[in-house]
N, C-alpha and C positions, 0 to 999 in steps of 0.2 A: 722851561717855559717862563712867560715873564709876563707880566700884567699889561693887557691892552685896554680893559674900559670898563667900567662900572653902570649896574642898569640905573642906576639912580643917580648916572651922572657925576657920580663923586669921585677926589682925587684919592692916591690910595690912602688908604690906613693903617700906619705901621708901627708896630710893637716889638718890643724886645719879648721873647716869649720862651720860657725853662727850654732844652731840649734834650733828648736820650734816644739815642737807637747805640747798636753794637757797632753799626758799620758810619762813618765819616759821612757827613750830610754837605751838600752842596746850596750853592744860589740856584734856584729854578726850579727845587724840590719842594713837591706837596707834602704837607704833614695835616695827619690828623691830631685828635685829643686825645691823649692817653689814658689808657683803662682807667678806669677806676681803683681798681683794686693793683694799681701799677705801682709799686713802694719806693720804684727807682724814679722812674718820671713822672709820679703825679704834682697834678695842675701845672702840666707843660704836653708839649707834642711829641709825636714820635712820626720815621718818615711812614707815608701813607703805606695802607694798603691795598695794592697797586690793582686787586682784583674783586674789592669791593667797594671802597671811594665812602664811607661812612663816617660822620662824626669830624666832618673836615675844617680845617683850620685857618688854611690858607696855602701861600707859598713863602717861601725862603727869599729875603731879599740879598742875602749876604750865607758864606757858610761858614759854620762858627769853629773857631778852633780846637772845639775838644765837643765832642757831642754825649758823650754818656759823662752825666749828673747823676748824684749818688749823694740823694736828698738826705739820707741818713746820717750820712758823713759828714753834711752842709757841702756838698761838691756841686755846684752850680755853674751849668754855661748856659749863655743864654747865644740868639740869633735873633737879629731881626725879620721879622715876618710880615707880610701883608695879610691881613686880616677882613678887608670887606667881604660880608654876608654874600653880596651880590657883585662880585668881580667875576669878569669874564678873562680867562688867561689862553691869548694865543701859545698853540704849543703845537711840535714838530710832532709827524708821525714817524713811528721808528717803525725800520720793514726786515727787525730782524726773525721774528715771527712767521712771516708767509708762509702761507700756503703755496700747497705743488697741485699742478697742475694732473689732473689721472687721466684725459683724453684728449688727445691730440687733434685740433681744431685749424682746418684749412682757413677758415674767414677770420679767424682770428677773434668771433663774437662772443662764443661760449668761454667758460669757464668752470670746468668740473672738478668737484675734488667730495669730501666727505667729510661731512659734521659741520657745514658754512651756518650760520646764524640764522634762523627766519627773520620774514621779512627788512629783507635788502635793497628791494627796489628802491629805487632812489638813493638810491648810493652809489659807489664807483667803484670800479677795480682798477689795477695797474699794476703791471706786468713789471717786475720789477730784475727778472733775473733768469739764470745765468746772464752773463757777461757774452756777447755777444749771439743769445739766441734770438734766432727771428721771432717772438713775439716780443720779444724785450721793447720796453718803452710804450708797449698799448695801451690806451688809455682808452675807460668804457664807463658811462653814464648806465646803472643796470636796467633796464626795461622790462625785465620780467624775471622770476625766480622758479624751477622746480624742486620743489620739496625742500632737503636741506644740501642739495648736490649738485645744482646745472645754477649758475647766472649767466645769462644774456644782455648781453650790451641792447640802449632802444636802436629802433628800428629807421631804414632812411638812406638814401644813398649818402647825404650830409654827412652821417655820422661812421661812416665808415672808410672816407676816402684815402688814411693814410695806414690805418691796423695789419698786423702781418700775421700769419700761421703760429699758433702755439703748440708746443710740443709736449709731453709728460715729462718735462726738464723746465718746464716753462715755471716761475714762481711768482706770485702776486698778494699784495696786501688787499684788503676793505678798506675804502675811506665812507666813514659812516654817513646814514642820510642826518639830514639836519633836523631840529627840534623835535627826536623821536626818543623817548623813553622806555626802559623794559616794564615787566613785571613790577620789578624793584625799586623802578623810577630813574631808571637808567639803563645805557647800552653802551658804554667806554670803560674800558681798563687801560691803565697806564704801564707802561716799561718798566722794567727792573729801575731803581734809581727814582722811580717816580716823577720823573721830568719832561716824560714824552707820551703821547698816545699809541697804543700799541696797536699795530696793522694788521693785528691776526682775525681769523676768520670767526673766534668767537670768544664773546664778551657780555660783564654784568654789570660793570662796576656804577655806581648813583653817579653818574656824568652824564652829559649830551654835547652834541655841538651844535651853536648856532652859526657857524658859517663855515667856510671850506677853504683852501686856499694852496694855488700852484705855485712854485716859485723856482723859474727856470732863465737859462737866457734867451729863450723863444720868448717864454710868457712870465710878466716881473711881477711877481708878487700881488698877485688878482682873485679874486672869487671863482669857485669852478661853474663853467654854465656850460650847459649840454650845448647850445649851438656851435659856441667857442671853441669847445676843448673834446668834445666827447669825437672818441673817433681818430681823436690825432693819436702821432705818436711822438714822445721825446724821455729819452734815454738819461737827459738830467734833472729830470724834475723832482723835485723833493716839496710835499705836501703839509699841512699847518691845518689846524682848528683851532676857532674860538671855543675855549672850555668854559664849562659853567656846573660847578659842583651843585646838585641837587638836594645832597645831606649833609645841611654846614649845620657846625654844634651853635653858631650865633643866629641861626634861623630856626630853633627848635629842634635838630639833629634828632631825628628816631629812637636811635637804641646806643647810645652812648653805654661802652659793657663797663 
């Protein structure tokens, strides 16, 4: 992911900032504050945790050549970080997660599988697999949710004129609705690596997204709008959200452990 804009308008703000994880950190990776009681990485970051988004720090501007610091030793690597409280970071959805499809839909409109997120309307699905099965490439604006098992594309001859049959082969991500929070104060988890929004069909982590975004050779890199896009279908689109961490440690971070 990479920094697109700041709500306060501001350019970014970048630090050099301690870092520690086990595994090699990249440019584009989120990190949080590391524990407290962390003897290896305290008062530096470690990469995020991908499936609760707490105590967040920023992103990776660069990835540093040795990431486990071993403060005891005086073994310091540092990376530079962006740091704004309130940066919003466009980032790719990754659709290694999907969902499979459990019933086989003539219209192409539903979408069934077990254990989908509440409240999704307003959200999207997108068919994203096998490799040449007839729903592959459907793309659905949700318009209605049963329980936590059935979404529906909305309704309209408009939004249905190009979708095809999906199969119980058929695989599809979530792209989440925009400015919707859980429980927690959030409904985003990110990918292994911490770099990406994760497509799967259920999520907690203190993120949102304030905007959506297709990016195909049909449609170059746009906001998604039901009139536009809902209904069609294309086979190489790869999708983007504006992130916005909700539990940053320089905005008063909850529960820093």
């Amino acid at each position: 992911m990479r920094f697109h804009y700041d709500l306060a308008q501001a350019s970014p703000v970048i630090r050099d900032v301690l870092v520690y994880d086990g595994t090699s950190m990249t440019a584009g990776e989120a990190v949080e504050a590391a524990a407290v009681a962390d003897t290896n990485g305290a008062g530096g970051v470690n990469s995020a945790d991908v499936d609760a988004l707490i105590d967040m720090v920023g992103v990776l501007a660069e990835a540093p050549s040795n990431s486990v610091s071993v403060v005891a030793a005086g073994t310091d690597y540092y990376a530079k970080c962006i740091i704004n409280p309130l940066a919003v970071y466009l980032a790719q959805y990754d659709e290694t997660n999907a969902g499979t499809n459990t019933a086989a839909d003539a219209t192409g409109h539903n979408i069934t599988d077990v254990g989908i997120d509440a409240t999704q309307v307003g959200g999207w699905t997108y068919v994203n697999g096998p490799s040449g099965n007839t729903g592959e490439g459907n793309l659905m604006r949700i318009g209605a949710q049963t329980g936590t098992t059935v979404l529906t594309g909305v309704t309209g001859a408009d939004y249905d004129d190009e979708v095809k049959a999906t199969t119980t082969a058929s695989t599809y991500i979530l792209i989440r609705r925009c400015f919707t929070g859980g429980v927690t104060g959030g409904c985003i988890d990110l990918y292994t690596g911490a770099a990406k929004i994760d497509g799967s069909i259920d999520s907690s982590g203190d993120a949102i997204v304030l905007e959506n975004y297709i990016n195909s050779p049909r449609f170059s890199m746009e906001p998604l709008r039901t009139a536009k896009h809902s209904g069609k279908k294309d086979t190489k689109a790869t999708f983007y959200g504006d992130l916005y961490f909700t539990d940053h440690l320089l905005r008063g971070a909850s529960t820093q452990a």
